[in-house]
Backbone as CSV, one residue per row, in Angstrom:
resi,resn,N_x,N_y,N_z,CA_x,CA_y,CA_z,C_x,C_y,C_z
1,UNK,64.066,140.944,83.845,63.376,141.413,85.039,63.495,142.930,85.099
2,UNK,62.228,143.625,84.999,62.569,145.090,85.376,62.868,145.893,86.803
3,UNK,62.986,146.827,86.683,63.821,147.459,88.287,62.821,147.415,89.181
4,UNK,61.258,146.993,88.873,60.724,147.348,89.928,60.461,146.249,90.317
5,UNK,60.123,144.286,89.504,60.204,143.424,90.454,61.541,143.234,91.006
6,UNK,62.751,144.223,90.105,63.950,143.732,91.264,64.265,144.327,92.717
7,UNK,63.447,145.023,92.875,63.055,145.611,94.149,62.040,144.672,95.410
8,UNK,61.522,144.163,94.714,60.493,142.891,95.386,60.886,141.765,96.017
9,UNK,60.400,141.042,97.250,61.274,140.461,97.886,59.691,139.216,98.288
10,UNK,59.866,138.166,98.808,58.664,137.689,99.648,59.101,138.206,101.164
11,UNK,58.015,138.560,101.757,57.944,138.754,103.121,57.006,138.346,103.806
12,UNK,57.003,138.427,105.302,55.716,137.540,105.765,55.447,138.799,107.091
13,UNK,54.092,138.573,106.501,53.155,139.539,107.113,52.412,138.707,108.921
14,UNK,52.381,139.008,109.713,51.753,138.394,111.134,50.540,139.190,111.172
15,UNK,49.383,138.014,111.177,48.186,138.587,111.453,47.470,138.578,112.869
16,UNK,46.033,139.192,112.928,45.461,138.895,113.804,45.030,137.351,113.977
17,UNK,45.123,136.969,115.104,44.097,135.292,114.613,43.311,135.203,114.084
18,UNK,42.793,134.068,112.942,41.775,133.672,112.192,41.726,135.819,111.073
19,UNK,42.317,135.818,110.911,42.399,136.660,109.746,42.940,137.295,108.854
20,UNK,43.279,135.907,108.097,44.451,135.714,107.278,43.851,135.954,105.874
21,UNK,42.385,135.292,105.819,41.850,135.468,104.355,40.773,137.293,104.375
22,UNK,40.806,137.718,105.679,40.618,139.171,105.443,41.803,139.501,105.045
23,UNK,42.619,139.815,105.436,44.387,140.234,104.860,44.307,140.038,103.554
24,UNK,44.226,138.919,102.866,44.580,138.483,102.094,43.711,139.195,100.671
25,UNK,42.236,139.005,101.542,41.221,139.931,100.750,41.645,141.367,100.009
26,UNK,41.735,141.752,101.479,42.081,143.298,101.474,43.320,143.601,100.936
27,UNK,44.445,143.291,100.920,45.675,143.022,100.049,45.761,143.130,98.780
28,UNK,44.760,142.322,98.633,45.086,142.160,96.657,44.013,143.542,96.015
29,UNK,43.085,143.618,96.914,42.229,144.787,96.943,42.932,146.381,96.580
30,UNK,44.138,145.934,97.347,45.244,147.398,97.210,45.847,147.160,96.196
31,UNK,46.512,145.978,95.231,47.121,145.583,94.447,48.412,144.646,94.318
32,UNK,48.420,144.751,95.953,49.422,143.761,96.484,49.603,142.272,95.933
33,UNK,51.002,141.691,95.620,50.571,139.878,95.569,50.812,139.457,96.562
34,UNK,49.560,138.888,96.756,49.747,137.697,98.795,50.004,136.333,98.188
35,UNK,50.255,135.781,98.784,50.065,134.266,98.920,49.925,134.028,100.257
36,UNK,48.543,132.990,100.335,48.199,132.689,101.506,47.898,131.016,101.305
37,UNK,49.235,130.380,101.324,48.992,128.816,101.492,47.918,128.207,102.397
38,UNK,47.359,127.230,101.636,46.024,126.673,102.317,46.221,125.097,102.397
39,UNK,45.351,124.581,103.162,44.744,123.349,103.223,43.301,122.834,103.562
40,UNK,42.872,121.685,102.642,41.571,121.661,102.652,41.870,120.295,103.691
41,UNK,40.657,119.858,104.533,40.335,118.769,105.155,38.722,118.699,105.418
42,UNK,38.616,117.462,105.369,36.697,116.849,105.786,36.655,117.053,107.165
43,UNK,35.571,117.415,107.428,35.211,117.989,108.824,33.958,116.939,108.752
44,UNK,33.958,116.230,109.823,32.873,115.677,109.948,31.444,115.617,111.661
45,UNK,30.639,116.332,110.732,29.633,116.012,111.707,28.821,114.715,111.524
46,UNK,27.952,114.913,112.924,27.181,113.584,113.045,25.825,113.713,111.788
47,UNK,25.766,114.782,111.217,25.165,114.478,109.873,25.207,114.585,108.778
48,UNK,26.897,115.538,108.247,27.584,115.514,107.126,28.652,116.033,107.369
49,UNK,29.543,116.446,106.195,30.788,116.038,105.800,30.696,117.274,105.242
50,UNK,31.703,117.771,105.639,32.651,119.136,104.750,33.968,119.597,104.452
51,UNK,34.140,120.293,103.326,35.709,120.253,103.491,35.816,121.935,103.475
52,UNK,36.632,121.923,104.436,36.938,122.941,105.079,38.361,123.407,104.551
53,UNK,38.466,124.941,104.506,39.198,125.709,104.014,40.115,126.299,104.996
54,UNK,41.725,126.385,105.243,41.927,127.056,106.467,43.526,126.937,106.206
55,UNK,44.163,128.270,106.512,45.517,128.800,106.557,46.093,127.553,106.573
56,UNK,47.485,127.411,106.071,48.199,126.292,106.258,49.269,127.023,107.221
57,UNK,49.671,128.123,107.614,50.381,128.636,108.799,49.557,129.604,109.390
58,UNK,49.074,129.483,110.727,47.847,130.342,111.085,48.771,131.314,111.053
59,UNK,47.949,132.858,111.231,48.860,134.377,111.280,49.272,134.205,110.699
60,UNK,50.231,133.565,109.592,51.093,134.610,108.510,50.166,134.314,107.123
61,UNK,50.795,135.444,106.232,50.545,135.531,105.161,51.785,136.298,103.973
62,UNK,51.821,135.453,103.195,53.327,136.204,102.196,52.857,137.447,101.413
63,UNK,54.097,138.494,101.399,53.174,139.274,100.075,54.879,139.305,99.433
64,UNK,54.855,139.626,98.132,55.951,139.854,97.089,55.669,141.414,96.676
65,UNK,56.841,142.102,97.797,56.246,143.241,97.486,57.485,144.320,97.644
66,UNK,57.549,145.480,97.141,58.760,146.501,97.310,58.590,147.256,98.874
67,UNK,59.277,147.819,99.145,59.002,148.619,100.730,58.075,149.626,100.576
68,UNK,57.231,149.814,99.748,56.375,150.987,99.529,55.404,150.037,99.477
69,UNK,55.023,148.918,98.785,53.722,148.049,98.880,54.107,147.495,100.849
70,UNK,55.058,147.226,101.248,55.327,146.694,102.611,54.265,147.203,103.399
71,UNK,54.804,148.920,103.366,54.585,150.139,104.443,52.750,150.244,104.378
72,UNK,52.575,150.142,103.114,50.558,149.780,102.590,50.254,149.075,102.986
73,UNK,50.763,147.787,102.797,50.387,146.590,103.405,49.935,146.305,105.925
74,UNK,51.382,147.532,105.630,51.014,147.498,107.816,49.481,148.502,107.821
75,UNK,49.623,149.310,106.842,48.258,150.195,107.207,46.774,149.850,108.231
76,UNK,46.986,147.802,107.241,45.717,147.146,107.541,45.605,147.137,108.862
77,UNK,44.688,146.942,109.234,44.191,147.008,110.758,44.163,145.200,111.539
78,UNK,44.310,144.590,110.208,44.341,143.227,110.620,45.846,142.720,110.578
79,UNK,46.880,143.213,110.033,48.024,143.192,110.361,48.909,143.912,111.432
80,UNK,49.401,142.669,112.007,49.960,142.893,113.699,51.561,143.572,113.373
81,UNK,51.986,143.036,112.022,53.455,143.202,111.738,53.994,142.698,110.909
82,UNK,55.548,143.323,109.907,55.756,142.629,109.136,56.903,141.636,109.795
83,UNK,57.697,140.308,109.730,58.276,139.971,110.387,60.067,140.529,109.808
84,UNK,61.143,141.405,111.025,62.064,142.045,110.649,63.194,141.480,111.316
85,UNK,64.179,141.760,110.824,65.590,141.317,111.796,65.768,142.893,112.056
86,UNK,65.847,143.120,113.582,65.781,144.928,113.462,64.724,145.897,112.745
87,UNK,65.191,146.641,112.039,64.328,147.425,111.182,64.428,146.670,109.648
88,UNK,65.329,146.302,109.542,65.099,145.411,108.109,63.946,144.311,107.678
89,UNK,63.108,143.639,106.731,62.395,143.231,106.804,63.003,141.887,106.192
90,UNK,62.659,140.775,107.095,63.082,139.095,106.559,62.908,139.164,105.522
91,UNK,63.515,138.293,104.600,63.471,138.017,103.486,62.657,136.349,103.044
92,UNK,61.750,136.107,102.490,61.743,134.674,102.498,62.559,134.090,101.042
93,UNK,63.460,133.027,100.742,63.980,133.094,99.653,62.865,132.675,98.745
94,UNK,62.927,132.662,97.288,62.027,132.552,96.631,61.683,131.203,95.936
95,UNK,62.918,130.458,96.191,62.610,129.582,95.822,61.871,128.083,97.105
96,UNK,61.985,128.538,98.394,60.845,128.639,99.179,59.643,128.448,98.801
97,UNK,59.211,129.871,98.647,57.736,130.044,98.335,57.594,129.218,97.001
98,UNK,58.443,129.363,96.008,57.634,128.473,94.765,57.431,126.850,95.165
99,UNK,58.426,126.629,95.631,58.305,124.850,95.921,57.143,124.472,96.762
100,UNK,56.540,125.401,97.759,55.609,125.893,98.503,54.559,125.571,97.665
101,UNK,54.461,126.361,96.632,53.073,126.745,95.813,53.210,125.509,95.050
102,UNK,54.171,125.000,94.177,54.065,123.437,93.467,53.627,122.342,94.488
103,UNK,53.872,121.893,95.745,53.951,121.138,96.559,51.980,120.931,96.732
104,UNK,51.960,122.405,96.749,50.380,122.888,96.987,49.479,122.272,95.863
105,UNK,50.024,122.658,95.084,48.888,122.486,93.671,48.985,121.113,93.262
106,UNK,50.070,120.300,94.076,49.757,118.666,93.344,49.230,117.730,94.895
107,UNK,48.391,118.597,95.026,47.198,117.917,95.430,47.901,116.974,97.263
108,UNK,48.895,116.930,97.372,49.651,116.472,98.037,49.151,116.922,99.779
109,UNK,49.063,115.636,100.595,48.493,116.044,102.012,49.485,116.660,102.651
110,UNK,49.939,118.000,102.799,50.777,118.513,103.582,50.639,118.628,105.254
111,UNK,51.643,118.165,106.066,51.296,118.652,107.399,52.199,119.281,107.556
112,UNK,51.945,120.061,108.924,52.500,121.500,108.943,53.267,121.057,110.790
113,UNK,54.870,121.218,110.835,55.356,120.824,111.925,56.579,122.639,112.367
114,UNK,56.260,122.571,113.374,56.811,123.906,114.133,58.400,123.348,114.263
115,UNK,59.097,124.189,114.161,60.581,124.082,114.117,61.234,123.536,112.952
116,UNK,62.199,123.500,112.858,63.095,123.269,111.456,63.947,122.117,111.885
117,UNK,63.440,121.528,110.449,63.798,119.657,110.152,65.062,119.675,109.195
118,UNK,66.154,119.616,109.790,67.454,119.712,109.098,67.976,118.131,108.285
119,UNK,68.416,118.517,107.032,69.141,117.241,106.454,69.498,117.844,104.876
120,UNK,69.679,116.796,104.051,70.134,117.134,102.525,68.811,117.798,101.627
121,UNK,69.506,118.803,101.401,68.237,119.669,100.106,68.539,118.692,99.168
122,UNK,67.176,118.184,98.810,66.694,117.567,97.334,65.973,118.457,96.536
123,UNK,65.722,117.980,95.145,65.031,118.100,94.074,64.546,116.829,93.289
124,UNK,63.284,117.044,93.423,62.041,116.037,92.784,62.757,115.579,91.264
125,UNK,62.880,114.153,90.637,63.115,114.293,89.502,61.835,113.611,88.813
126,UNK,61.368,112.910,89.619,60.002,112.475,88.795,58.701,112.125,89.922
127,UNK,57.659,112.124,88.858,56.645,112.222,89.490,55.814,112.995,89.871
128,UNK,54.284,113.548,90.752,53.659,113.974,91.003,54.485,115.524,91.253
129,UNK,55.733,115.181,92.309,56.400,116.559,93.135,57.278,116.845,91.976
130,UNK,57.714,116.778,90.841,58.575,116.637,90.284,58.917,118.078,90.396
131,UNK,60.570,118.545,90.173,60.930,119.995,90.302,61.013,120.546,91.616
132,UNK,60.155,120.208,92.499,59.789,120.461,94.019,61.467,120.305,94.500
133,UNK,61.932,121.356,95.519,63.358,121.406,95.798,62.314,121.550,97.638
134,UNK,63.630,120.980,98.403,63.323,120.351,99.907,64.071,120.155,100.493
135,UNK,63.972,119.844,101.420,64.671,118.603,102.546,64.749,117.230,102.683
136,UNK,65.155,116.468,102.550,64.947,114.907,102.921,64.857,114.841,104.356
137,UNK,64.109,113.859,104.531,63.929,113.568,105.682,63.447,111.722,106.101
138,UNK,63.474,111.173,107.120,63.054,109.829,107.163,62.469,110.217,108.850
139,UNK,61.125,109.224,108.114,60.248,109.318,109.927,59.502,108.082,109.505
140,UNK,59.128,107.350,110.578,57.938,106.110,110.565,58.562,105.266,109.401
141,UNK,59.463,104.985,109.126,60.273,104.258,108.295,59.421,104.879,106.738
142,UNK,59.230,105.893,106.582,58.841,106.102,105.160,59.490,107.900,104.563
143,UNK,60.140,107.702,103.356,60.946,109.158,103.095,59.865,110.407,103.039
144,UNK,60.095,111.236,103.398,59.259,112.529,103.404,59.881,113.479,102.872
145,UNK,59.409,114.739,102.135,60.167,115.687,102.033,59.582,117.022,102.724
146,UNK,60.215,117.448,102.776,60.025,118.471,103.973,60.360,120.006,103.256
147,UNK,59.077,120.982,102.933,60.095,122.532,102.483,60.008,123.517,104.031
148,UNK,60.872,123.829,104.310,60.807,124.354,105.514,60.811,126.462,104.833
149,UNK,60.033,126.961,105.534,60.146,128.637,105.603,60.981,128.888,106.751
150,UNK,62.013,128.805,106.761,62.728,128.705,108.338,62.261,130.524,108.501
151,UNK,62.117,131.288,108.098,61.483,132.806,109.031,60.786,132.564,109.760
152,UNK,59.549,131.797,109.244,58.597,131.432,110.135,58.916,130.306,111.413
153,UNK,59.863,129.909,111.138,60.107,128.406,111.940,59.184,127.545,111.900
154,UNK,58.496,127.313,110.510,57.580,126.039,110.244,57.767,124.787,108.934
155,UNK,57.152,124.032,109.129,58.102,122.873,107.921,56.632,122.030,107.658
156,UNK,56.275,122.083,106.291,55.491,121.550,105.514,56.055,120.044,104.840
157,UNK,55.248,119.066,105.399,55.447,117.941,105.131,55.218,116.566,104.518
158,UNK,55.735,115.860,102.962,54.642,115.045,102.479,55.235,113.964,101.995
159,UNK,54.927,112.690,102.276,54.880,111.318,102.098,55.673,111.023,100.998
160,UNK,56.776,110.498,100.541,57.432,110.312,99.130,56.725,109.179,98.782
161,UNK,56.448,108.792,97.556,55.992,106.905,97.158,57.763,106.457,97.089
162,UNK,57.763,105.202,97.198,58.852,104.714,96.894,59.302,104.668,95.211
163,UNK,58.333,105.215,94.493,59.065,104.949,92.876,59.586,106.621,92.764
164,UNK,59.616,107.414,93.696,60.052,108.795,93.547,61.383,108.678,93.413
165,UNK,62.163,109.452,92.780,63.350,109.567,92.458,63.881,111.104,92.921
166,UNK,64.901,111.146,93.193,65.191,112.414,93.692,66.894,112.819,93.438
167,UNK,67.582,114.074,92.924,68.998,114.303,93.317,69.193,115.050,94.164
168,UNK,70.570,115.233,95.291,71.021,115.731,95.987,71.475,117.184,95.152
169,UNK,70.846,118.426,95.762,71.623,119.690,95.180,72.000,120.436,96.039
């Protein structure tokens, strides 16, 4: 790793409402890396069907960035703030955001629940989530795993099958 991604941190940016994929636009535009977790769902009217594109945490958006991409990043006019303890800027851990982005890409129906769902961190050993590190959790008599961004105080949530296998880490 060289000195300058070891300077790089994830942080989470607070937007204006509904303009998360301007941010996000304009961001990478500067050279910034965002990540702006999504979810698709069918929208249905009384004469078709669409699937619709839309923040999976309204207002925020991540960027992986040093305090000099940070300070670029508030410039935007669509960013309200970066989120700080004091003047310091949160940290999101990183392995967070990756389990985040795997969870994402296997296609998996995530719902998105406000506050933090406490229990044993797992790791996926097989299957669709496999690698995916979490929370366990049990609701409606069926296992879920849960990756929580506790900065944000939000917790992304998805259905285990029962042939999933999992260890305690």
């Amino acid at each position: 790793m060289n000195t300058v991604q070891a300077n790089k941190n994830w942080l989470v940016l607070y937007t204006h409402p509904r303009a998360e994929f301007k941010v996000e636009r304009s961001l990478k535009q500067k050279g910034i890396e965002v990540f702006l977790p999504v979810k698709k769902t069918i929208k249905q009217w009384s004469d078709r069907k669409k699937i619709i594109t839309s923040p999976l945490f309204s207002s925020y958006v991540f960027i992986y960035a040093d305090e000099k991409e940070r300070l670029l990043s508030l410039e935007d006019n669509l960013v309200v703030r970066c989120l700080c303890n004091g003047s310091k800027p949160c940290v999101v851990p990183h392995w967070q955001i990756e389990s985040l982005k795997m969870m994402l890409q296997k296609n998996a129906e995530p719902k998105v629940f406000e506050g933090l769902v406490r229990g044993d961190k797992i790791q996926i050993t097989n299957g669709p989530l496999k690698g995916i590190s979490g929370i366990i959790i049990d609701a409606d008599n069926r296992t879920q795993l849960a990756i929580s961004i506790e900065l944000i105080n939000r917790t992304v949530i998805v259905y285990l099958s029962d042939e999933t296998s999992f260890i305690k880490v």
